[in-house]
C-alpha positions as CSV (number, residue, x, y, z in Angstrom):
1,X,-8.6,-80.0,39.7
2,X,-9.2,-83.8,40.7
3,X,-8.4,-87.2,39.4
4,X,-12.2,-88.0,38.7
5,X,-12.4,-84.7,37.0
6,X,-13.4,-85.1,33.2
7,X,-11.5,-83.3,30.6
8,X,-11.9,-83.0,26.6
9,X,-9.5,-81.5,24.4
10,X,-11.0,-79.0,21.3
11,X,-9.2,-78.1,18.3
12,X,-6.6,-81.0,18.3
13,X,-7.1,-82.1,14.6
14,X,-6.6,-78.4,13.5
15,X,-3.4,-77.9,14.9
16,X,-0.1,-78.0,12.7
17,X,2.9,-80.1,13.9
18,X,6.3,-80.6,13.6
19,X,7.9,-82.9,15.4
20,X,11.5,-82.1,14.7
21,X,11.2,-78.3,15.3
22,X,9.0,-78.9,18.4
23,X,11.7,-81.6,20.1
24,X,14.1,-78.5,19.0
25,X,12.9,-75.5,20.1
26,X,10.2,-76.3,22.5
27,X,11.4,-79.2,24.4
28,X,14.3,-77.6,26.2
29,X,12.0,-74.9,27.5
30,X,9.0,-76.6,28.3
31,X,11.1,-79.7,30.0
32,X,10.5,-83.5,29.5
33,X,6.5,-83.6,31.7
34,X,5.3,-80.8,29.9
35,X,6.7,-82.1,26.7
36,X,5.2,-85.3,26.4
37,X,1.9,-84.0,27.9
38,X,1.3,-81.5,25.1
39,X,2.2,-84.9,22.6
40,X,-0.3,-86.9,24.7
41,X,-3.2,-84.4,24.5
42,X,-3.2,-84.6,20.7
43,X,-3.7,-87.9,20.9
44,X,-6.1,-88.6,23.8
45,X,-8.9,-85.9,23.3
46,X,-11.4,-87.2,26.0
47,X,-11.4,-89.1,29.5
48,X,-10.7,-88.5,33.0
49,X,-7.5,-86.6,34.3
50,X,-6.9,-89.8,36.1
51,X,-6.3,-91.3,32.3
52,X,-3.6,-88.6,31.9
53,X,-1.8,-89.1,35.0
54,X,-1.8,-92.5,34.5
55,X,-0.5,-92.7,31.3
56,X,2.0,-90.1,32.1
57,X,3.5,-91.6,35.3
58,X,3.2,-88.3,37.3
59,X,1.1,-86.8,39.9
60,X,-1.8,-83.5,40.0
61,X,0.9,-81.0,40.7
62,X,3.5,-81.8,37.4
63,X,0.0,-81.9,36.0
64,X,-0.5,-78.8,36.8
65,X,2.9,-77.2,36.3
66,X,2.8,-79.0,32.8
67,X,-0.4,-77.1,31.6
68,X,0.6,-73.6,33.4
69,X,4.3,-74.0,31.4
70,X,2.3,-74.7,28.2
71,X,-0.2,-72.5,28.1
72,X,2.9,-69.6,28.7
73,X,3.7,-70.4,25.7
74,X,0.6,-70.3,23.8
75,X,0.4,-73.5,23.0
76,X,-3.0,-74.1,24.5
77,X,-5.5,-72.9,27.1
78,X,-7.6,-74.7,29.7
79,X,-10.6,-73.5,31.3
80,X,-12.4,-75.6,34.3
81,X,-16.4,-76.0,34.9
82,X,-16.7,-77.4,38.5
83,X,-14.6,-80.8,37.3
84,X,-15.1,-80.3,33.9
85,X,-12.0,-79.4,32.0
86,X,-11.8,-78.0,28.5
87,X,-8.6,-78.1,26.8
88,X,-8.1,-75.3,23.5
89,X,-5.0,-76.9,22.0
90,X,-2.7,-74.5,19.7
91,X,-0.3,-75.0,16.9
92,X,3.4,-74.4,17.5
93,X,5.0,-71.5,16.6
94,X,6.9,-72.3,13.0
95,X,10.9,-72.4,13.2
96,X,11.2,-69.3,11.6
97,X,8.3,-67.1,13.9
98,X,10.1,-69.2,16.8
99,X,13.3,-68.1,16.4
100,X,12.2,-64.5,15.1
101,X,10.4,-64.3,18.6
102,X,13.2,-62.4,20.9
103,X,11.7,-63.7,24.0
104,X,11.3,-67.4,22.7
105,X,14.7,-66.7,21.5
106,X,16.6,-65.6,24.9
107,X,14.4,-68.6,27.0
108,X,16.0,-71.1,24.7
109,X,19.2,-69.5,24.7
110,X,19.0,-70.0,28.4
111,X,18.5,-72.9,28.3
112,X,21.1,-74.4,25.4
113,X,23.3,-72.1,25.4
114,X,24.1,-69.1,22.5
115,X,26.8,-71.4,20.6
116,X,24.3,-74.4,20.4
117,X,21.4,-71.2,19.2
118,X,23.8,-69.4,16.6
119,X,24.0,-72.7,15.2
120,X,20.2,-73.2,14.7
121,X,20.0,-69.1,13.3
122,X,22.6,-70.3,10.8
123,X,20.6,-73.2,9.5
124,X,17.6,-70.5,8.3
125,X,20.2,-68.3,6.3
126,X,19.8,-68.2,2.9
127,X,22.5,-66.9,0.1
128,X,21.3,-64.6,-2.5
129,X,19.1,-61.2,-2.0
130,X,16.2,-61.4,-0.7
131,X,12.7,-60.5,-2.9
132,X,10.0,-60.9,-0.9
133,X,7.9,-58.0,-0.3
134,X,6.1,-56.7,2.4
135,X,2.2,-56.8,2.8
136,X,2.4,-52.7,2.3
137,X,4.4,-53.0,-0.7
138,X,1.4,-54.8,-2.5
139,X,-1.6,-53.8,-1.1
140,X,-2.4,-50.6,-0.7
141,X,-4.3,-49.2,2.1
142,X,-6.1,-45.9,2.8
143,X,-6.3,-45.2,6.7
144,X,-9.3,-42.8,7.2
145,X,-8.3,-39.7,8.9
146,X,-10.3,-39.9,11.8
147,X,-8.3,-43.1,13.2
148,X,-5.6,-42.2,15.4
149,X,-2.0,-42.5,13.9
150,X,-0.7,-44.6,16.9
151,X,-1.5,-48.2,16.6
152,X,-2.8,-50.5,19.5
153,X,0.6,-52.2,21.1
154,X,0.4,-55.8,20.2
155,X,3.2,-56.8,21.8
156,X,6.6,-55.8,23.9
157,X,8.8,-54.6,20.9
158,X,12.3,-55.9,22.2
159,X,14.1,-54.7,18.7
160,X,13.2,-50.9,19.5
161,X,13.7,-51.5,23.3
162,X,17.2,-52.6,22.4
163,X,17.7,-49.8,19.7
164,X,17.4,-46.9,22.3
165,X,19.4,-48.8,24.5
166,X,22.1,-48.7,22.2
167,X,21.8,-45.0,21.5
168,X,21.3,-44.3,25.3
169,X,24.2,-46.3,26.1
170,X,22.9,-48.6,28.6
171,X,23.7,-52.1,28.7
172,X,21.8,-55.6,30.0
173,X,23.0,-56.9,33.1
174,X,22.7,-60.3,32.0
175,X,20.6,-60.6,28.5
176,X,19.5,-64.3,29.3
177,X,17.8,-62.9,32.2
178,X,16.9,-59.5,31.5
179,X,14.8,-59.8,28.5
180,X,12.0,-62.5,29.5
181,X,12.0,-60.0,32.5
182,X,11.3,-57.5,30.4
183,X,8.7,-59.3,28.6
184,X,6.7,-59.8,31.7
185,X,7.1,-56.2,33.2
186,X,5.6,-55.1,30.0
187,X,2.8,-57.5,30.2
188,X,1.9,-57.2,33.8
189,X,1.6,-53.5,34.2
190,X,0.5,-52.9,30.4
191,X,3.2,-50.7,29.1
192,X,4.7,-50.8,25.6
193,X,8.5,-50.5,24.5
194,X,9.3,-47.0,24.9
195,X,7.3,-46.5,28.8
196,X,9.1,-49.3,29.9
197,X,12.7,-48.0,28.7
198,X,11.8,-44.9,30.8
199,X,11.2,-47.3,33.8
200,X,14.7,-48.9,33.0
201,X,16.3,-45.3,31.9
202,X,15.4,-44.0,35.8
203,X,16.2,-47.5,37.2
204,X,19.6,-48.5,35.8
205,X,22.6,-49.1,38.0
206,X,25.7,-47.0,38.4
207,X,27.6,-48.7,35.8
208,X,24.8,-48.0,32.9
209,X,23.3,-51.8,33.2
210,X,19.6,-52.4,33.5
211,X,18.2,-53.6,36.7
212,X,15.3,-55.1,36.3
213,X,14.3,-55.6,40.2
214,X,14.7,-52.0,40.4
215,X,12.1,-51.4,37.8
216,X,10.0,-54.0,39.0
217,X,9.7,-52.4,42.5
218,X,9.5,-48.9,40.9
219,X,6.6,-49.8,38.6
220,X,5.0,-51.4,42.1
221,X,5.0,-47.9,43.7
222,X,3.6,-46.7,40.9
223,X,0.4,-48.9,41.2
224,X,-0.1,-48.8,44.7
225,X,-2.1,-46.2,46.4
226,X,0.3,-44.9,48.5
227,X,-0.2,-43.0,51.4
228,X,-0.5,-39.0,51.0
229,X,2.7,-36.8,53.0
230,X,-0.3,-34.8,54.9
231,X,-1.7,-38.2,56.3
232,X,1.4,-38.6,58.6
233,X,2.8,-36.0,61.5
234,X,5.1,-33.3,61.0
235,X,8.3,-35.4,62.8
236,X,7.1,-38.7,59.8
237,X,7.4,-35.9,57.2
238,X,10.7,-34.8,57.8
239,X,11.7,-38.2,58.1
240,X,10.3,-39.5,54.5
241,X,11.7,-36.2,53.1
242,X,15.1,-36.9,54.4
243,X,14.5,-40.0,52.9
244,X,13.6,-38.7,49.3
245,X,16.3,-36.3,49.1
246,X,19.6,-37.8,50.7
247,X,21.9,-40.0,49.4
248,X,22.3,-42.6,51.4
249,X,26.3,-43.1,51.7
250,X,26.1,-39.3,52.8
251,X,23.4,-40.1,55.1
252,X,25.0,-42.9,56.8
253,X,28.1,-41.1,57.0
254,X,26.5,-38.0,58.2
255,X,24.5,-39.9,61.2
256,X,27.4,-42.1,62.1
257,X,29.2,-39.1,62.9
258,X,26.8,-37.1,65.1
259,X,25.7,-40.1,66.8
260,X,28.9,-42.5,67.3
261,X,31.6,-39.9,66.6
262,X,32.4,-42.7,63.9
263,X,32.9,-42.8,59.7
264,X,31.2,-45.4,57.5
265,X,33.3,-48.7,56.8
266,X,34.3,-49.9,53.6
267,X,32.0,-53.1,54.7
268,X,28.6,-50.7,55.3
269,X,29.8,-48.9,51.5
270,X,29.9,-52.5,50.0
271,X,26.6,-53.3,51.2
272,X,24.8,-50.2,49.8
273,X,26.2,-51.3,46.8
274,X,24.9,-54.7,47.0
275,X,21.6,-53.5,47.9
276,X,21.7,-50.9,45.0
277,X,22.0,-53.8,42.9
278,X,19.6,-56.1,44.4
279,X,17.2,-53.6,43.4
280,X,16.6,-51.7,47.0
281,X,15.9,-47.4,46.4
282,X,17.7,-44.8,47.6
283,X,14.8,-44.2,49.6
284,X,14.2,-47.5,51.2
285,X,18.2,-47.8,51.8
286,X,17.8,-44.2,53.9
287,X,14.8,-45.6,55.6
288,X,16.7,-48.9,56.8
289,X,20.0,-46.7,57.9
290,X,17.0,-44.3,60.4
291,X,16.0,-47.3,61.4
292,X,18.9,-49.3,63.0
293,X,21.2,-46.2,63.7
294,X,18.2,-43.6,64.8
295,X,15.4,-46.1,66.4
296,X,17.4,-49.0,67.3
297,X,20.5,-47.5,68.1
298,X,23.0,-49.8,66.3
299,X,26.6,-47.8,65.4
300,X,26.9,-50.5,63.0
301,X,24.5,-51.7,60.3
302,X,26.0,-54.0,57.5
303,X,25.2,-57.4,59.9
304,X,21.3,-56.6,59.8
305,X,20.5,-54.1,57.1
306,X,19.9,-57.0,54.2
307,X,17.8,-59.0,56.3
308,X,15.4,-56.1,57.1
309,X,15.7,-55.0,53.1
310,X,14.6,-58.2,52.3
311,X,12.1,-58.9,54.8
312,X,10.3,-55.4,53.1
313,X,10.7,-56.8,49.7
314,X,8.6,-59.5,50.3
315,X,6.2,-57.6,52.2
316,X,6.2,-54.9,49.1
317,X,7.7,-51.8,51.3
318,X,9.0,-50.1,48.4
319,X,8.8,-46.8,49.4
320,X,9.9,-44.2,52.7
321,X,5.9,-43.7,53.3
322,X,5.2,-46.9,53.6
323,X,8.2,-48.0,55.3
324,X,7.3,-45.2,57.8
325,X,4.3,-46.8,57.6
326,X,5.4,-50.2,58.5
327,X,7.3,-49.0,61.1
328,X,4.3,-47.4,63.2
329,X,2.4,-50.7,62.2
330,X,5.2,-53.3,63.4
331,X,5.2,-51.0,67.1
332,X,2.0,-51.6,67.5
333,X,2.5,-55.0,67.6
334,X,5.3,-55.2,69.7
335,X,3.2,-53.6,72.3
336,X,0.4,-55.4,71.9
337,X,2.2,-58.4,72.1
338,X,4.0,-56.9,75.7
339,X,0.8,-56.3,77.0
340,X,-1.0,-59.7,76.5
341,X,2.3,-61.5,77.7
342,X,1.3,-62.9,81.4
343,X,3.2,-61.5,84.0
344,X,5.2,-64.6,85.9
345,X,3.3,-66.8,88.0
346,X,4.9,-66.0,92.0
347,X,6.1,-69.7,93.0
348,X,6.0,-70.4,96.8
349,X,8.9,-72.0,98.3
350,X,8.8,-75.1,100.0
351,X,8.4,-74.6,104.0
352,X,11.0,-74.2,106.0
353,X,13.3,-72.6,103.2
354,X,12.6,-69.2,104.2
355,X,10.7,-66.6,106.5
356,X,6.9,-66.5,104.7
357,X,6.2,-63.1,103.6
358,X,3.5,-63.1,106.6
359,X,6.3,-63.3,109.5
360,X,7.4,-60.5,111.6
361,X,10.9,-60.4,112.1
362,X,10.6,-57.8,114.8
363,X,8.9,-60.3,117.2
364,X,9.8,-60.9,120.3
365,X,8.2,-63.5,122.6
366,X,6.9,-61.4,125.7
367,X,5.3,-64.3,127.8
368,X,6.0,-64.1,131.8
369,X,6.8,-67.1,133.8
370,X,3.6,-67.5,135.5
371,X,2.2,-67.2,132.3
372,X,4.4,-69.9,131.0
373,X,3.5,-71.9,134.2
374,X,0.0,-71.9,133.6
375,X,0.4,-72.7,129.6
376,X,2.5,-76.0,130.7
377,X,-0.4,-76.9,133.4
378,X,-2.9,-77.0,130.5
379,X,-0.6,-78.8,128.6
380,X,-0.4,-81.8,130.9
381,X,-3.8,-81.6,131.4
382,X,-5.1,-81.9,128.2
383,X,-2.0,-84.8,127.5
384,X,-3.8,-86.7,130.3
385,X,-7.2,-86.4,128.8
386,X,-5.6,-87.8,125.2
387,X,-4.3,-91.0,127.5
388,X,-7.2,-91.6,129.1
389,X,-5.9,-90.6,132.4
390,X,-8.2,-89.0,135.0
């Protein structure tokens, strides 16, 4: 998007407002740009982006930002036609579907705090029992029998998430955190409630907590075409086996001792933990110990270990084939990169500093003295000629 580029806004007289609830529950989220862009839009329907950033006081990118934070919230979409921007502007959420939301709910809680958001759920309790019924109470519907009993996910169901978790006795690591995380998983890799507890089930960490990073990075292998055992050689099989199967405190241990002679430090256990945590596999964690104690020969790994994990987290190395994989890859390049090096340019020294590489040092000066004789006759001679001397 440009300055010059035009922009309209559609639907902005059909959308329900609340300025209270919105300054409330929105605001904190959304933050002060995106806030009083969303109030400017209803407002100024037509014009150039330039008009908006003027107005505003702010530049392309908080422009930007502003419409990507509101349209994560539903609260419009925009769609651009080679510098023509269209603007679909949506009503707010009500107080009560806000605050029913859990993943509006745990943002704003993030954001306030949980004192200042018990305080907002106590203003929507209500004494007495409740009458209202439910749309099934009244009206009756017959489902016909050839429609499948289970119903299209609409949405990531945090109550039933949370539910098993309770049964299951796992915990969040921090809720705040955890849930919008939750919400996203869900939504990027299609899964509803009860796939993605199975992701967190097989994921958790040792103390029973969710880890989200671990099920992010699990759900990743699962989507990536990784490579096949039989496409590597016997010696890279055994290696990613090892890998799959070994625990890597044992591992460590067990290579530390055949190699060194040595035992694993309380410092090298305190970083598996950490990485365990951060969200590195067993796997990937057996792959990195091969690595320094096997191919580079280090007795001592807790200095370099994270940097390498987190160099194949961003790279998306999630598992031992293609962290055998990257391994063979990054090689190649190191050799490549030896061979194009230019060998050092041979400087000559300056003369006199030393015997050239043409000299023979066995020489030894053989002349006679008539010869010598004659040499110094021919000398003078040709001195004479230079002087002008006949």
């Amino acid at each position: 998007m440009r300055p010059i580029d035009k922009f309209q806004v559609v639907n902005a007289d059909k959308t329900s407002f609340d300025a209270g609830s919105f300054v409330m529950l929105y605001q904190p989220i959304l933050g002060l740009e995106s806030f009083a862009l969303y109030q400017l839009l209803r407002v100024m329907t037509a014009g150039r982006l330039s008009d908006l950033l003027n107005h505003l006081n702010f530049g392309l990118s908080a422009l930007g930002e502003s419409l990507d934070k509101l349209s994560g919230l539903d609260l419009l979409d925009f769609y651009d036609d080679h510098g023509d921007v269209t603007v679909d502007l949506h009503s707010p959420l009500s107080p009560e579907k806000f605050l029913s939301d859990g993943l509006y709910k745990q943002l704003l809680a993030d954001k306030i705090g949980q004192p200042a958001l018990d305080k907002l759920l106590a203003q929507k309790v209500f004494p007495g029992r409740k009458l209202s019924k439910t749309f099934s109470d009244i009206y009756r519907v017959t489902v016909p029998a050839d429609i499948p009993e289970n119903k299209a996910q609409t949405g990531f169901d945090l109550a039933s998430f949370q539910t098993t978790m309770r049964d299951q006795n796992l915990h969040f690591q921090a809720e705040t955190k955890d849930t919008p995380a939750l919400y996203a998983l869900a939504e990027k890799f299609g899964l509803d409630w009860y796939q993605l507890f199975k992701v967190a089930e097989s994921t958790k960490n040792a103390d029973r907590t969710l880890n989200t990073a671990n099920m992010q990075r699990r759900l990743i292998t699962q989507t990536q075409k990784t490579p096949r055992l039989t496409d590597f050689s016997k010696a890279e099989q055994a290696l990613i086996r090892t890998a799959k199967h070994e625990k890597p405190e044992q591992l460590l241990n067990e290579m530390k001792k055949r190699r060194f002679d040595g035992h694993i430090t309380q410092k090298e256990k305190q970083l598996l933990v950490r990485l365990s945590n951060d969200g590195v596999s067993s796997e990937i964690q057996n792959m990195l110990i091969i690595y320094f104690l096997e191919f580079r020969n280090y007795s001592n790994v807790s200095d370099y270990m994270e940097e390498q994990a987190n160099r194949w987290k961003k790279e998306q190395v999630v598992s031992a084939e293609l962290a055998v994989k990257w391994l063979a890859e990054f090689q190649t390049k190191q050799a490549q990169k030896a061979e194009k090096k230019p060998s050092p340019v041979k400087k000559t020294a300056p003369v006199g500093s030393k015997t050239p590489d043409w000299a023979n040092p066995d020489y030894k000066n053989e002349t006679s003295p008539d010869e010598l004789t004659q040499l110094e006759k021919i000398r003078r001679q040709a001195l004479k000629k230079i002087n002008g001397d006949d």
